[in-house]
N, C-alpha and C positions, 0 to 999 in steps of 0.2 A: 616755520618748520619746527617740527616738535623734536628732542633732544634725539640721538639716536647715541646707542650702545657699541663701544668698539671694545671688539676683542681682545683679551690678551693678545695669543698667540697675533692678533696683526699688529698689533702695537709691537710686542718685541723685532715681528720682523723688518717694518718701518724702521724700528730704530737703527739694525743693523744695517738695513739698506743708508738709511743717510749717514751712517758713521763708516760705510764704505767698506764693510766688512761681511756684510752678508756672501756667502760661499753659493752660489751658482747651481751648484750642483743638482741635477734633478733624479729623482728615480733612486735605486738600489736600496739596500739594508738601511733602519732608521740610524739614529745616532742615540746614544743611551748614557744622559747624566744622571747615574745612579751604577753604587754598586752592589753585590750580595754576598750574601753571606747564610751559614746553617746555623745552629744553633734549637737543635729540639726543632727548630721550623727556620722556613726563610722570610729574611729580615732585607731591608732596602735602606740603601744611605746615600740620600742623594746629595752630589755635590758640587759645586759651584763650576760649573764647566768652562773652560778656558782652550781657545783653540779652533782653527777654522773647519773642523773635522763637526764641531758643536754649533758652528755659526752657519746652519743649515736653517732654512723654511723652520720655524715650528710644526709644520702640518709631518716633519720627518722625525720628531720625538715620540721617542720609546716610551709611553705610558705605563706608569706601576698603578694598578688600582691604590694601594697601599700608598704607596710614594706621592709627595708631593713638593710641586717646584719651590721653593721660596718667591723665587722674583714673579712668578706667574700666578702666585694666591697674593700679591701684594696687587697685582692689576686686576683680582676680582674674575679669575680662572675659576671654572667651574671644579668643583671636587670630583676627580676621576671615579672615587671607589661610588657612586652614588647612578644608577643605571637606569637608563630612561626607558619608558613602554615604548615597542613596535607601535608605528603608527599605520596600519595599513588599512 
């Protein structure tokens, strides 16, 4: 069997499921580790989120095109700001 590709976001939630902290929760408004700010324009500072409010599914994070995770570009996360063609 030839190597096969695992996602960030499954790998983080793997981890949290066997570190027995993954939050259950399904549905409603994402959760957002990043904050903002103005400044002539708006600026994003994403920060290391702590808390079972953040220990949701990845598929429930709040993406900044701009912003990018630390721990989720270190497992090879695709670059948000970078937009794929309709495949139809």
């Amino acid at each position: 069997m030839s190597p096969r590709r695992l996602e960030a976001e499954a790998l983080r939630d793997a981890v949290l499921s066997v570190a027995g902290e993954l939050n259950p929760r399904m549905g409603g408004p994402g959760y957002r580790d990043f904050t903002t700010f103005t400044r002539n324009t708006q600026f994003y500072e994403v920060f290391d989120a702590v808390g079972t409010e953040f220990n949701r599914r990845s598929l429930y994070r709040t993406w900044v095109r701009s912003g990018r995770s630390p721990l989720l570009d270190v497992l090879d996360c695709p670059d948000p700001s970078t937009a794929a063609p309709n495949a139809r």
